[in-house]
KESE-140554 format. One record per residue (C-alpha): residue number from 0; residue in three letters; x, y, z. Coordinates in nm, 4 decimals. Layout:
% KESE-140554
     k     r       east      north         up
   NUM   ala          X          Y          Z
...
This chain:
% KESE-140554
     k     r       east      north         up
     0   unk     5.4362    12.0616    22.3683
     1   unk     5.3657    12.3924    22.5605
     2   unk     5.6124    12.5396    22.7339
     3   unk     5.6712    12.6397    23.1037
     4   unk     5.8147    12.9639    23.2330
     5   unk     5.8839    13.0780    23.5561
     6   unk     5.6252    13.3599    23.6803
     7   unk     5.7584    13.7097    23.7416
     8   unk     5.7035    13.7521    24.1201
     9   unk     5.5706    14.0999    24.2124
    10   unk     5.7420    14.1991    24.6156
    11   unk     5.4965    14.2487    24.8778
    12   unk     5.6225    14.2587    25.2468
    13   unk     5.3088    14.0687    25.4072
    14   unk     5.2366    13.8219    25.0898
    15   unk     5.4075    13.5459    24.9231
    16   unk     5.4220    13.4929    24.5378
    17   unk     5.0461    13.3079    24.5608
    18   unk     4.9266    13.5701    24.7667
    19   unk     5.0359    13.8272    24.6181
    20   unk     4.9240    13.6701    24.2549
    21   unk     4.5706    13.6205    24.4582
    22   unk     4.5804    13.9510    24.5610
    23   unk     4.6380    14.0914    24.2151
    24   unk     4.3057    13.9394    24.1111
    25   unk     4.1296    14.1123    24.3450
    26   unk     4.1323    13.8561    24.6383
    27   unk     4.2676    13.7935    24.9819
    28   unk     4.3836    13.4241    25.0638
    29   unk     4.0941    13.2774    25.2743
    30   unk     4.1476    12.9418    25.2232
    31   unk     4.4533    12.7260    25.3428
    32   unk     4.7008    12.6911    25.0857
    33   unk     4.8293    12.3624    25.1743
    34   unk     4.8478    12.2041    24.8488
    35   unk     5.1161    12.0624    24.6545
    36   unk     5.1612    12.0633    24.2727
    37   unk     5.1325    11.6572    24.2889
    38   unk     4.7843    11.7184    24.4876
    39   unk     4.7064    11.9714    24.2781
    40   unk     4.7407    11.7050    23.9628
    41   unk     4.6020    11.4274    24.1890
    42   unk     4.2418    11.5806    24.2372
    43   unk     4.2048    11.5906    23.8865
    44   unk     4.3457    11.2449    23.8070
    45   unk     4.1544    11.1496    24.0691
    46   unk     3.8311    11.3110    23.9298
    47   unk     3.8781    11.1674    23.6099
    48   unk     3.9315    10.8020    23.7443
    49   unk     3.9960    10.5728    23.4703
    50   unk     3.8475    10.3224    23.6865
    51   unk     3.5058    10.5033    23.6996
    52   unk     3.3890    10.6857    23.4176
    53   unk     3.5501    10.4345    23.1831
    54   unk     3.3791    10.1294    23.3201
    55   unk     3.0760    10.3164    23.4531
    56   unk     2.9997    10.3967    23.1020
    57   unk     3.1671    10.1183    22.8941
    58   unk     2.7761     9.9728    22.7835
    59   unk     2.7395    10.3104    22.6245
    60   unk     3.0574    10.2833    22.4361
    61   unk     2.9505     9.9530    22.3046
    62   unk     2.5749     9.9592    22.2475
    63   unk     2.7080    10.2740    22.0356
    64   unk     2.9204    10.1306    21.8165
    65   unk     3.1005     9.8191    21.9361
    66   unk     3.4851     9.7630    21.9583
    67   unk     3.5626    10.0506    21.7230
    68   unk     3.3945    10.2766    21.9631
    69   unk     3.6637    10.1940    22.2075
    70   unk     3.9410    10.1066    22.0119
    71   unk     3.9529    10.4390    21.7409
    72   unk     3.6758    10.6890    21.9319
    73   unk     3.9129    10.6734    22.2950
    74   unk     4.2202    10.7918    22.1023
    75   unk     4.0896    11.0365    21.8886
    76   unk     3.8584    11.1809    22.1676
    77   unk     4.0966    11.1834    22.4106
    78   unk     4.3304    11.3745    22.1784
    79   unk     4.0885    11.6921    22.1387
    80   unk     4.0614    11.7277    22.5081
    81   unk     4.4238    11.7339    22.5418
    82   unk     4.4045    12.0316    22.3620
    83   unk     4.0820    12.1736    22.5610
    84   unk     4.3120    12.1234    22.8163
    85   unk     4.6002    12.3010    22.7233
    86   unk     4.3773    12.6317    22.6316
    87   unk     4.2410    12.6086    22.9843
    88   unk     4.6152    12.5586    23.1343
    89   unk     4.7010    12.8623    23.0002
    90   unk     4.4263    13.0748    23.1645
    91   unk     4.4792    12.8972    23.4712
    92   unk     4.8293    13.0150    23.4516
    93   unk     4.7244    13.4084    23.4114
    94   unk     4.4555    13.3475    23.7124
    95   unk     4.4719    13.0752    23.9124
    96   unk     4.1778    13.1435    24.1344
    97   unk     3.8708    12.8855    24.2628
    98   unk     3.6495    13.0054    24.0698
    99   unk     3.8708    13.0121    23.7765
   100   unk     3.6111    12.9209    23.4647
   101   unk     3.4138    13.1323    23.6017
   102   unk     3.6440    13.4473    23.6831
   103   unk     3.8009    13.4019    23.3594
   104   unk     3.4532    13.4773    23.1595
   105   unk     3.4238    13.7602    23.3676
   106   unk     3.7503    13.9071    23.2408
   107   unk     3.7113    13.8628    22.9224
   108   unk     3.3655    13.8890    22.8221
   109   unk     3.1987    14.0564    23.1284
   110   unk     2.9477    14.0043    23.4011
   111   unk     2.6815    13.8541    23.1413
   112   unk     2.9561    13.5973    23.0282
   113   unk     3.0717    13.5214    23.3923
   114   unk     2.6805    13.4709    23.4947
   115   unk     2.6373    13.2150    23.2447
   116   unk     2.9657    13.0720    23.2519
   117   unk     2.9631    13.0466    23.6534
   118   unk     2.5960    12.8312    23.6105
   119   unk     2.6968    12.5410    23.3442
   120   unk     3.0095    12.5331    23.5616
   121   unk     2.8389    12.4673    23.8932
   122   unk     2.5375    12.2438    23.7210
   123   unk     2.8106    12.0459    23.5697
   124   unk     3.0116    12.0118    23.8705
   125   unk     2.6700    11.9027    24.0549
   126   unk     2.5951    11.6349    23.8326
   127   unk     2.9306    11.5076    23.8061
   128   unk     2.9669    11.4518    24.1533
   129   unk     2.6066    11.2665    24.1606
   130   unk     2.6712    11.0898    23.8951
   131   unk     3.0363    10.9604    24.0233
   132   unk     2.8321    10.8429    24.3618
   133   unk     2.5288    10.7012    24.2022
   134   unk     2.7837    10.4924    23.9575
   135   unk     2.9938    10.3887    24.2986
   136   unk     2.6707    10.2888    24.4728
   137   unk     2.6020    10.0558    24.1465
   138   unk     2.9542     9.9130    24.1474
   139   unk     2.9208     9.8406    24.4957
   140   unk     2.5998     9.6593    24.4716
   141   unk     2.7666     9.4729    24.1621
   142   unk     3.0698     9.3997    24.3846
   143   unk     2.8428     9.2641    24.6649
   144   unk     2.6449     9.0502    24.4170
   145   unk     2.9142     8.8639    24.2566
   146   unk     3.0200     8.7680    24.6213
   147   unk     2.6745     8.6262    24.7271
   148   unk     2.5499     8.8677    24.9624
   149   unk     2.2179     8.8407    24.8020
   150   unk     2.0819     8.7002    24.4378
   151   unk     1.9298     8.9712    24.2568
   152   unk     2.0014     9.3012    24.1585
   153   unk     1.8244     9.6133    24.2711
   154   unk     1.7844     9.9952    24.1836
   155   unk     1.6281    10.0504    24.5267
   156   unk     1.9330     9.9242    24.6944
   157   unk     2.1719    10.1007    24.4801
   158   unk     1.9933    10.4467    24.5813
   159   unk     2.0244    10.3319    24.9862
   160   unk     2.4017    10.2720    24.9024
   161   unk     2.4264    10.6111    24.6938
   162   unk     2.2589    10.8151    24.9766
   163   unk     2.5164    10.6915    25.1909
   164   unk     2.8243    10.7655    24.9364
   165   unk     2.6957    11.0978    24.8931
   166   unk     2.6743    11.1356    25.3378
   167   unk     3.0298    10.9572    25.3620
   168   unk     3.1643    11.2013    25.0528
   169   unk     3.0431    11.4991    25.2674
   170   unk     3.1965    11.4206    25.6342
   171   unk     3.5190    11.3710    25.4837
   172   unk     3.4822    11.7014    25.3077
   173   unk     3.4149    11.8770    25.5849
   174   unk     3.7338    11.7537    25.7360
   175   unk     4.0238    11.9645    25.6422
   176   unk     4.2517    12.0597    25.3463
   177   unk     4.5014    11.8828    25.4293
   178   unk     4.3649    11.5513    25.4685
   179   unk     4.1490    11.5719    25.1334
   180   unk     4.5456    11.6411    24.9839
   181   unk     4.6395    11.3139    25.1346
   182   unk     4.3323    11.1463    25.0309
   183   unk     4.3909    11.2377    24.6897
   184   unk     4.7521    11.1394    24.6763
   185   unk     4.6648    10.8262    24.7774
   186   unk     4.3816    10.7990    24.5039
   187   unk     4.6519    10.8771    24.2436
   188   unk     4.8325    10.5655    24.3525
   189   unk     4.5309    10.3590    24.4232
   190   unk     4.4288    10.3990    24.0055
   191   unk     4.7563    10.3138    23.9217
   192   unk     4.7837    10.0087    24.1122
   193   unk     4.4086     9.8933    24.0329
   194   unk     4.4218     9.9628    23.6889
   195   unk     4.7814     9.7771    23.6632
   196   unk     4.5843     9.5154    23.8649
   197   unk     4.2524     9.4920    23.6328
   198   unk     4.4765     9.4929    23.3013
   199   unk     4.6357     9.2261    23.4009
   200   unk     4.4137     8.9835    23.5344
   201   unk     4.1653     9.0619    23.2337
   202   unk     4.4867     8.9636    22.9982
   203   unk     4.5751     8.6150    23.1921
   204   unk     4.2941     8.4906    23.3670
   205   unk     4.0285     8.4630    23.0784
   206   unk     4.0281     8.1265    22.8476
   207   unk     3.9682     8.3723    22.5406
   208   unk     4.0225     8.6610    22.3746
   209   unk     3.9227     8.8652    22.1130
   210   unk     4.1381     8.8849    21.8162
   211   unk     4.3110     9.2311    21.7228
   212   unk     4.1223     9.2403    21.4126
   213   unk     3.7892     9.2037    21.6019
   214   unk     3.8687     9.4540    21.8505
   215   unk     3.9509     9.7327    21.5538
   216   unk     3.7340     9.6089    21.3295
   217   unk     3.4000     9.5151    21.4597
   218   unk     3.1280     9.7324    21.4939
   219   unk     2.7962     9.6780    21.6626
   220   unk     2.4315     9.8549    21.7194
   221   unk     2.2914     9.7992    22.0074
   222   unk     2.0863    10.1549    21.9921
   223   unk     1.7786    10.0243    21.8637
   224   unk     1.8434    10.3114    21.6194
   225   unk     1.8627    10.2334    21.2238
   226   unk     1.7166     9.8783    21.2319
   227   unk     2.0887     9.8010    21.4506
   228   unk     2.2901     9.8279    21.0918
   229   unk     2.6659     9.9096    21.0908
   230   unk     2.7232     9.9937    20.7468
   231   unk     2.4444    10.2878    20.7149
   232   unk     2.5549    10.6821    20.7502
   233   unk     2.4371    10.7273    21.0185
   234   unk     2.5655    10.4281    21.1860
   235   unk     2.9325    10.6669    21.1356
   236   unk     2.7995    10.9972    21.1947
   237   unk     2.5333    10.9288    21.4589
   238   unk     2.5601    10.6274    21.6064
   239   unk     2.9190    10.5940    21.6889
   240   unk     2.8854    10.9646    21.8087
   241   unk     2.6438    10.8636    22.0625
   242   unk     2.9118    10.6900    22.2019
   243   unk     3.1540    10.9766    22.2306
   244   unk     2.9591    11.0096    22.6091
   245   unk     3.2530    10.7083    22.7010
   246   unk     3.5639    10.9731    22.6385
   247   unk     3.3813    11.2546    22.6879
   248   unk     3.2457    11.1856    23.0738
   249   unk     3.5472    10.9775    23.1815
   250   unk     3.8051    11.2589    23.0692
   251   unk     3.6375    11.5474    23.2216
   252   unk     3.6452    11.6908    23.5680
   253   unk     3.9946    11.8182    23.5210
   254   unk     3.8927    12.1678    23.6192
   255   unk     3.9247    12.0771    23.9877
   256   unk     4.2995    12.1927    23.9481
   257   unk     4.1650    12.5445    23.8430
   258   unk     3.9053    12.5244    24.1364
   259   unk     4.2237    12.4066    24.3905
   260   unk     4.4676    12.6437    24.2725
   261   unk     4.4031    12.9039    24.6097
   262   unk     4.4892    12.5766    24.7964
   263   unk     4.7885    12.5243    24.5481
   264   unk     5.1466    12.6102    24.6345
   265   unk     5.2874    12.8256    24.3413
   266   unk     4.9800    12.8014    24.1342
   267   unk     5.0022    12.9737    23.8216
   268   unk     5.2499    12.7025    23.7256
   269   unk     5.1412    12.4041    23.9136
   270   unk     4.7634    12.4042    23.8506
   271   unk     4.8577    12.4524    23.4355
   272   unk     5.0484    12.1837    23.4764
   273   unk     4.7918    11.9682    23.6939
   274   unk     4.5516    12.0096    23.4616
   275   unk     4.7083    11.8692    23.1256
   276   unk     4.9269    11.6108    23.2973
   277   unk     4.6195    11.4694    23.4703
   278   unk     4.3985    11.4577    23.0750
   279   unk     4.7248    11.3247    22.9164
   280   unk     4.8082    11.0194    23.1713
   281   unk     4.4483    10.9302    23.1757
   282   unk     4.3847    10.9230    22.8458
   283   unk     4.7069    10.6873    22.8252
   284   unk     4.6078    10.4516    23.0999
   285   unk     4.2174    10.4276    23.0126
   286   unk     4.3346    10.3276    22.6699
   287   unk     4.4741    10.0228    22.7788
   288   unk     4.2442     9.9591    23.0480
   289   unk     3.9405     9.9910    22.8088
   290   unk     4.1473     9.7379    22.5265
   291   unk     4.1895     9.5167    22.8366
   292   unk     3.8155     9.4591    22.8884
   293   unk     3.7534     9.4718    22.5366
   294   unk     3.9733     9.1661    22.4608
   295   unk     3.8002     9.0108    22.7521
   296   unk     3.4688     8.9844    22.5998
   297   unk     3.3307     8.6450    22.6319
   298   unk     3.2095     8.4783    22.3416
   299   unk     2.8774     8.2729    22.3249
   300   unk     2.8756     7.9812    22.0270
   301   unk     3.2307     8.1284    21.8647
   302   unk     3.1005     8.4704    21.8480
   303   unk     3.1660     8.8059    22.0701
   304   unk     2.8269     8.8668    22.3165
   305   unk     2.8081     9.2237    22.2185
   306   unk     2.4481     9.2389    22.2850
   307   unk     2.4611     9.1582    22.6707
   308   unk     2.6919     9.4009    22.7677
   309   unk     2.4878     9.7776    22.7163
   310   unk     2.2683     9.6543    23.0326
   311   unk     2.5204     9.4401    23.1915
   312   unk     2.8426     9.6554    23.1759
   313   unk     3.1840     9.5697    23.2531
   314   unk     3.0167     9.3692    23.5616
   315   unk     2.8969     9.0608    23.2536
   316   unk     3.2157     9.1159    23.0922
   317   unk     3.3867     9.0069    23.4031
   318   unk     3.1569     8.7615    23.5330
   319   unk     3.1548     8.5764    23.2063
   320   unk     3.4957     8.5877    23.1191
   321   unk     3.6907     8.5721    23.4858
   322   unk     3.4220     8.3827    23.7064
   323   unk     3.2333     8.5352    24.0169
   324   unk     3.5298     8.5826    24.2809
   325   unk     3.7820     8.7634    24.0631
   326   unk     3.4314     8.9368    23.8993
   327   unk     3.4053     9.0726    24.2771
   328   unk     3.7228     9.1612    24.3400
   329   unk     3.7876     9.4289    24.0277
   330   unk     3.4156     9.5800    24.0711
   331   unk     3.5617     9.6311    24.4413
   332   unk     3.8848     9.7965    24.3054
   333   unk     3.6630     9.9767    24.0668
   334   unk     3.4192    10.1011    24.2942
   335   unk     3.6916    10.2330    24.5787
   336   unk     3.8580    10.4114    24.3075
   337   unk     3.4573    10.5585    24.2426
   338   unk     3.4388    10.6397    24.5988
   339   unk     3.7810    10.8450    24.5792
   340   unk     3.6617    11.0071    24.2492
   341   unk     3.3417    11.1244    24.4390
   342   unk     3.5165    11.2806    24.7283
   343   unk     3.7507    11.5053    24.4962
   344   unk     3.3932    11.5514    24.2998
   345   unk     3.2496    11.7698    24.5711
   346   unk     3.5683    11.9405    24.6805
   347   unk     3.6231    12.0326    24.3298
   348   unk     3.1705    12.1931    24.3524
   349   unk     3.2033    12.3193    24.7009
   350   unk     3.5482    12.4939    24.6261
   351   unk     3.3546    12.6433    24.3110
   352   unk     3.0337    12.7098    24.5340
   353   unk     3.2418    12.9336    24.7464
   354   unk     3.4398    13.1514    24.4880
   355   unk     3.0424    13.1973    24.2965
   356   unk     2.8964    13.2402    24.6037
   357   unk     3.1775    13.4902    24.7202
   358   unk     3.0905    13.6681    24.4069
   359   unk     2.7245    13.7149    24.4813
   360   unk     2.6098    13.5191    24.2163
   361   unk     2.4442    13.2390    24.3943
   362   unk     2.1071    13.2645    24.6240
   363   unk     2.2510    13.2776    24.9928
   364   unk     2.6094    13.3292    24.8766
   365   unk     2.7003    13.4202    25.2201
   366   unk     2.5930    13.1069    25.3218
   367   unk     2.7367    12.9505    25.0832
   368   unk     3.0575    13.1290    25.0694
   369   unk     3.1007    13.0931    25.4551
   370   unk     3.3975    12.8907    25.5283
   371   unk     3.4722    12.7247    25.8874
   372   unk     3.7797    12.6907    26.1402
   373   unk     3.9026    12.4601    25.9265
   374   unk     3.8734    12.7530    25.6454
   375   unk     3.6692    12.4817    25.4883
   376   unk     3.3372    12.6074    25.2885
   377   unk     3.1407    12.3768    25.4726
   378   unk     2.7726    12.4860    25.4114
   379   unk     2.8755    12.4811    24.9895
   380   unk     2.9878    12.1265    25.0673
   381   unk     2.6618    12.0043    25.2306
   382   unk     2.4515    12.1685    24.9601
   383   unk     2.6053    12.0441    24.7014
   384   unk     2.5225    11.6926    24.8221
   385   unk     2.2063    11.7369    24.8953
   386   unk     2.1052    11.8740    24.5145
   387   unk     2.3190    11.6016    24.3802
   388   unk     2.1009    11.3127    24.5423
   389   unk     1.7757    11.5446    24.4257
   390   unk     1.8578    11.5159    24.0756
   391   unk     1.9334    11.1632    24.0711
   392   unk     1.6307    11.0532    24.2017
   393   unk     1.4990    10.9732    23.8128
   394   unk     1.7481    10.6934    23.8643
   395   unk     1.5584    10.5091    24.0811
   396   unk     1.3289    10.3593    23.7679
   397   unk     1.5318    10.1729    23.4648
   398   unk     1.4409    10.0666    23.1645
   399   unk     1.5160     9.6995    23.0507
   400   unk     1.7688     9.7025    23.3639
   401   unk     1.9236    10.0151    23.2490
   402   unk     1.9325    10.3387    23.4838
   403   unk     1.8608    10.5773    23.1660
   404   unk     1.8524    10.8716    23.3943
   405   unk     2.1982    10.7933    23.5477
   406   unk     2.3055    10.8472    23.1660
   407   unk     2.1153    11.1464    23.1595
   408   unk     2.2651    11.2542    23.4384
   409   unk     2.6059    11.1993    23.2999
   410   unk     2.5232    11.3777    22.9827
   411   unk     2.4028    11.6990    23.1941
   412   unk     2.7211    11.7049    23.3597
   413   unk     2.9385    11.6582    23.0762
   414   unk     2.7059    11.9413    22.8271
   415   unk     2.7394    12.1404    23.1620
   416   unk     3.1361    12.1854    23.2273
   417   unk     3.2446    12.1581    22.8841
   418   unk     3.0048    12.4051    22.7268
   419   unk     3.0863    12.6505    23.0223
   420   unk     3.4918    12.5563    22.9489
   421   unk     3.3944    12.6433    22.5489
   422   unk     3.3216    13.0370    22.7048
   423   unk     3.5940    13.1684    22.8312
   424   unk     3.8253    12.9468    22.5231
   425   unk     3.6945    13.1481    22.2938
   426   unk     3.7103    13.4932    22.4703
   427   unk     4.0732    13.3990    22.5202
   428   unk     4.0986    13.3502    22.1207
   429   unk     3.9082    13.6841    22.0322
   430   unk     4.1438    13.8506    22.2628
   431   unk     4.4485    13.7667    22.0855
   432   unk     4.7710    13.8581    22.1575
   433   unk     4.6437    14.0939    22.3440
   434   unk     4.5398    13.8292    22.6277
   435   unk     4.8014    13.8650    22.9491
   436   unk     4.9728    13.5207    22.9457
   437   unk     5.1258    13.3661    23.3029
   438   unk     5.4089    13.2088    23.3242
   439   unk     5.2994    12.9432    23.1792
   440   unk     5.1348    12.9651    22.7797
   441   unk     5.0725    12.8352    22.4183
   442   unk     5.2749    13.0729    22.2679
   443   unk     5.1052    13.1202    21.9308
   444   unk     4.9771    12.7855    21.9358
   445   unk     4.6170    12.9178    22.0745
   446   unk     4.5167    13.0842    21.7073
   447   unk     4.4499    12.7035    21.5933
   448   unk     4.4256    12.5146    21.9628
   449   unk     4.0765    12.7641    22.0788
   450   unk     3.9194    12.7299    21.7989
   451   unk     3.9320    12.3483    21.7239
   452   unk     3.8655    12.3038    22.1488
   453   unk     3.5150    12.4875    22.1161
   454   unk     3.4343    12.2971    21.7947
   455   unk     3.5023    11.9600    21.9340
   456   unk     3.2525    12.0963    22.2338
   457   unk     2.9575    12.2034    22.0695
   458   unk     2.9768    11.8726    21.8348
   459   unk     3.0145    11.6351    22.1154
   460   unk     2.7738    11.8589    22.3117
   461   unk     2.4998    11.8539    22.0926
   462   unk     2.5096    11.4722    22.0415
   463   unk     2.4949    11.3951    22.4118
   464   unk     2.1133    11.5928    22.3898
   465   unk     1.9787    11.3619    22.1397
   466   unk     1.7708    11.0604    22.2240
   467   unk     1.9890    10.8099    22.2603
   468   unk     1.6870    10.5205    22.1668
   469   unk     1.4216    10.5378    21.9914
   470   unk     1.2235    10.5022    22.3262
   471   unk     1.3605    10.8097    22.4255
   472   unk     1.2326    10.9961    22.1141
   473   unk     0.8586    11.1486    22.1148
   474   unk     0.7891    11.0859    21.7822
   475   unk     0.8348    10.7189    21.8162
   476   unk     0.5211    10.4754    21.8830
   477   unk     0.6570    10.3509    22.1427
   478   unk     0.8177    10.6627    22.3341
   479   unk     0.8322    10.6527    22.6992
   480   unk     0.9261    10.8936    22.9380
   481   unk     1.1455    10.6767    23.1279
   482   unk     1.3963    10.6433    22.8286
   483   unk     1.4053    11.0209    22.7567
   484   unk     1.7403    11.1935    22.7897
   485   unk     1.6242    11.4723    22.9895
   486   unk     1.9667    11.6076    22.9461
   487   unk     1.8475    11.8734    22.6632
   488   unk     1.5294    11.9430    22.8484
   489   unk     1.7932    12.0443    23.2208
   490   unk     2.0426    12.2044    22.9760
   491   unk     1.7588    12.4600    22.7702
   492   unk     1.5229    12.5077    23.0777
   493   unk     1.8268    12.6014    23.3014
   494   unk     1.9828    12.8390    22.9951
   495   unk     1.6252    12.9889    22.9840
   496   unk     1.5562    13.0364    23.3328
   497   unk     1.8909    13.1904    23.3416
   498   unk     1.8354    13.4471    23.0572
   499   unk     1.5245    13.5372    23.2417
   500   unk     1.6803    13.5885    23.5404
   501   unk     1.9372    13.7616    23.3794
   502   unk     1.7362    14.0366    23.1777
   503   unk     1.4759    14.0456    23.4884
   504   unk     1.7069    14.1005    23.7471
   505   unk     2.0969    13.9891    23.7765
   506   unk     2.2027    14.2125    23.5257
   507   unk     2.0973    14.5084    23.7418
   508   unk     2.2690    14.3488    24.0770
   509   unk     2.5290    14.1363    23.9354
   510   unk     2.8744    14.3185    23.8512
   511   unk     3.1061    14.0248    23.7955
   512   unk     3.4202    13.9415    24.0761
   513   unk     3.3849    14.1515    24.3819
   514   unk     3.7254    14.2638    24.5024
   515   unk     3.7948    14.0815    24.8927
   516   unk     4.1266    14.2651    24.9497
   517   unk     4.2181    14.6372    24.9901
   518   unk     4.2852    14.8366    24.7013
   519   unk     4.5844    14.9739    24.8443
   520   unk     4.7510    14.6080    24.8416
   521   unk     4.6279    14.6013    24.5190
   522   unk     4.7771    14.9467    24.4118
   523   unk     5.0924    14.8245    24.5405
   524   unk     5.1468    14.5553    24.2797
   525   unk     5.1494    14.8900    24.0312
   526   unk     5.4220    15.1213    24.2041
């Protein structure tokens, strides 16, 4: 395990050892530094709710591959991101600043680096807080349907209910610091409980259970890929990949303790730490709340129902298994865990809004990177929300019941923050020991932990762009566009638009951080 050191503080007579950290990256503290190390970890546990991506996405898991895509994928998954994690706890370490992914391309690759970096950061953090709110809406309409409020199910409602997350999501971020802390502290407690809550009840209350054999052993296709075999190739090497999306969108998010950490009371150790405690205990506790709901799966005529649950979800799993009232009552748990995961969603864009606006690099920056009394970015928070419910709008048609652009959705956000993570990894890597560790580091453990985190990226990355059904693929008879996974088509547009906006005109404007504090406070670290 990595260890911990304390940092070397460097004296200052106006600045404390964040500030004066801050200032040493070339900025001045603008916004309130309120934060605790236990917030600090909370916002990312909170982002990477166990009791939203992992139920929000459980059909995927099992059209793509059945019980063995829980029960073998979730572990070995969750282990490579633990390690994407610690490579990105040591940068946060050496600078712990809100724009951190960003700010660390920058560093170590240049402005072109940063520039591209800073975009799949932002795009990712924009879809992940849409898709976190459209997924709450859902699980609130699923809540309110298993309690009889009406009989049938419906997308239009769902995008009413996810207009109004995304409105709720924004008032309370424009509150300030401090009470987002507090929310998220709460949250951290509020997963705990509910998952404790969820595994249990799906472990006592249902007549049956899978065996232990059929949870680790049986495999299912529910793709529409390969004819729905489980024994082919590609059932192993595509198939079961597809369903990678499970781990891979549940356990992301963490970067909101690198995006916190100028909020974050003594940083450069407690925002390294944030980051891999909040990957390791959530890869721990969706483990067993993913084998809880995987033992629960009812059985129709002796046999496991794998087939109802892709367009069903957990919500079938616990309507067939636990009855309507108790159904109700965990897709309630669920979704108020959603709408906590949502809230520290958009902190987590507007905080990294402000630091890429405050660089220049966004149209309107100083709009954008405008904060308020409160020394809240207030106008990055609204924005945010308002191109999160743009791009969700897809979701509003579904195919055989299923929201494919919701998925898509999820898949742009997860390409989006991991691929811009996979940047400044490897520039840490090519640096070598010549890289300026913080107090906390890898030690030599980075020679073999970089290069195995951007592998594990681009593999996972370029499996979430393929069509996921044979709807969704153009070559197919019966392709149609509402089952494409316009994922690839965001991801290359927005790289190309980029480049072209790049070689046309940001490269001649755009220089990388821009210092906010005088150089003489600066120079003074030096003397």
């Amino acid at each position: 395990m990595p260890e911990a050191h304390e940092p070397v503080e460097a004296p200052h007579p106006h600045l404390n050892a964040d500030e004066q950290h801050l200032a040493k990256l070339g900025y001045k503290q603008e916004l309130s530094r309120t934060w605790s190390g236990f917030s600090n970890f909370a916002i990312s546990f909170s982002i990477i709710s166990i009791l939203a991506g992992c139920l929000t996405t459980y059909g995927a898991g099992i059209a793509n591959g059945g019980p063995i895509s829980i029960s073998w994928s979730w572990p070995i998954i969750s282990m490579f991101i633990l390690i994407i994690g610690f490579t990105m706890s040591e940068l946060v370490s050496s600078m712990p600043t809100s724009g951190g992914i960003y700010y660390w391309a920058s560093k170590l690759g240049g402005a072109r680096a940063g520039f591209f970096t800073g975009w799949l950061n932002l795009i990712g953090l924009v879809a992940v807080t849409a898709s976190v709110a459209y997924g709450c809406a859902t699980f609130f309409e699923l809540t309110f349907l298993e309690w009889g409020w009406y009989d049938t199910f419906s997308l239009n409602r769902v995008f009413v209910f996810f207009v109004v997350v995304l409105a709720l999501i924004t008032l309370i971020n424009i509150f300030s610091s401090h009470l987002l802390a507090l929310l998220n502290n709460i949250s951290v407690w509020w997963h705990v409980v509910g998952a404790a809550v969820l595994i249990g009840v799906l472990l006592v209350v249902p007549d049956q259970h899978l065996s232990v054999s059929q949870v680790f052993t049986d495999k299912f296709n529910g793709s529409g890929w390969d004819g729905g075999s489980t024994g082919s190739l590609a059932f192993f090497f595509v198939i079961i990949p597809f369903g990678f999306i499970l781990t891979q969108y549940t356990i992301t998010g963490f970067d909101a303790s690198v995006h916190l950490s100028e909020e974050t009371q003594g940083a450069a150790k407690a925002a390294a730490q944030g980051l891999w405690r909040s990957i390791f205990y959530s890869a721990i506790g969706g483990y067993l709340l993913l084998l809880a709901v995987t033992f629960a799966i009812p059985q129709v005529d002796g046999k496991p129902d794998y087939a109802s649950i892709p367009a069903g979800g957990v919500a079938y799993v616990f309507d067939a298994s636990l009855g309507a009232n108790w159904a109700g009552t965990l897709l309630f748990i669920s979704a108020s865990a959603q709408l906590f995961c949502a809230t520290a969603c958009l902190t987590s864009t507007s905080r990294m809004m402000f630091a890429f606006s405050r660089d220049r690099a966004v149209p309107g920056s100083r709009l954008w990177s405008k904060v308020n009394a409160r020394r809240t970015p207030v106008n990055a928070v609204v924005c945010a929300a308002v191109i999160g419910g743009i791009i969700t709008l897809p979701a509003l048609k579904s195919v055989n019941g299923i929201p494919t652009a919701f998925y898509a959705v999820v898949s742009v956000s997860v390409i989006g923050l991991y691929f811009s993570f996979a940047i400044p990894i490897f520039l840490r890597w090519r640096h070598g020991d010549k890289f300026q560790v913080g107090g906390w580091n890898n030690g030599s453990k980075y020679k073999w932990m970089n290069p195995v985190a951007v592998v594990e990226i681009l593999v996972v990355g370029i499996m979430l762009m393929l069509p996921t059904v044979p709807a969704g693929a153009p070559w197919r008879d019966e392709f149609d566009w509402a089952s494409v996974n316009y994922a690839p088509i965001m991801t290359v547009g927005v790289l190309l638009l980029l480049a072209i906006w790049w070689s046309v005109s940001a490269k001649n404007w755009f220089t990388g951080p821009v210092q906010t504090i005088d150089q003489a406070v600066v120079d003074a670290f030096d003397d």
